[in-house]
Phi, psi and omega in degrees: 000120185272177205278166187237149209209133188229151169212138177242162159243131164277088170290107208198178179246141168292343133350308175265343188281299184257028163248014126307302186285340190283337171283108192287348163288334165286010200253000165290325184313344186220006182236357184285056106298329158275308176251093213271159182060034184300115153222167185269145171296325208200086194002312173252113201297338203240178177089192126288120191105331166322151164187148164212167200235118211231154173237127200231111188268097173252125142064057174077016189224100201284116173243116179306153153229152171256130181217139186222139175314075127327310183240178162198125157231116208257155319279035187269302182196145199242144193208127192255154178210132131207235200221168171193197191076176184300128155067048198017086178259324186278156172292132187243170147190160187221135169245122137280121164237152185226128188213147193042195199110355179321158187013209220277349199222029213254151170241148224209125157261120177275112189235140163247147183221135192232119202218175191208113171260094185279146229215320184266162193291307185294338128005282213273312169294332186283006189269322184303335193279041169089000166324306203292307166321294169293002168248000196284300193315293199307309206263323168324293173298327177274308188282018163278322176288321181306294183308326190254352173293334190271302161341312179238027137057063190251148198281138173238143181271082203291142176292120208265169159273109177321158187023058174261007186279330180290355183290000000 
């Protein structure tokens, strides 16, 4: 499935904007409508090598994925790399880009791109029956969801890793 692409505007500093998104505990706030059974991989949520594993209801065919923090470049742009599908055979990858936004009243355009190298045949056919349609919609719908948890400046509650209190 080649790649798909969304872009929003935030009134936001952009600062703030990719220190939402760089956190994968935050990233149910805004995506669980498509990405059920969120968890983290690993106590620390940020960063490069972070990484969680999601159940993704793409178009009646439930598939688990993986996204793990490959780049960073704060507060510009951010780049996911894992893997999904039966027995994680396909390649996923997901960019974050963030452009303007300098200071306190300053707004920042989001562009997300989402992508999939499907490599076995059924793969490749479920991306021609319209995958692609349907995660263009899925990211649509989550940064709209973005724009208004950052927007009205609502407390988002990030998802902790069972028994790390105990740590």
């Amino acid at each position: 499935m080649g790649p798909v692409s969304e872009t929003i505007t935030i009134d936001a500093p952009r600062e703030r904007v990719f220190e939402v998104i760089s956190d994968l505990a935050y990233r149910p706030a805004f995506t669980d409508h498509f990405a059920h059974d969120f968890h983290l991989q690993r106590l620390d949520s940020t960063g490069i090598g972070a990484a969680a594993r999601f159940r993704a209801d793409a178009k009646r065919f439930p598939i688990w994925m993986e996204t793990v923090i490959a780049e960073q470049d704060a507060p510009y742009r951010q780049v996911e790399r894992g893997h999904g599908s039966r027995q994680d055979r396909m390649k996923v990858g997901t960019a974050w880009e963030l452009v303007g936004g300098d200071g306190p009243n300053a707004t920042t355009e989001v562009t997300v791109t989402f992508w999939a190298e499907a490599e076995n045949h059924v793969d490749v056919a479920l991306g021609k029956l319209g995958a692609g349609r349907w995660y263009k919609k899925q990211w649509r719908k989550s940064l709209k969801r973005l724009r208004d948890l950052i927007e009205n400046d609502e407390p988002i509650r990030p998802l902790r890793v069972a028994g790390a209190s105990r740590i």
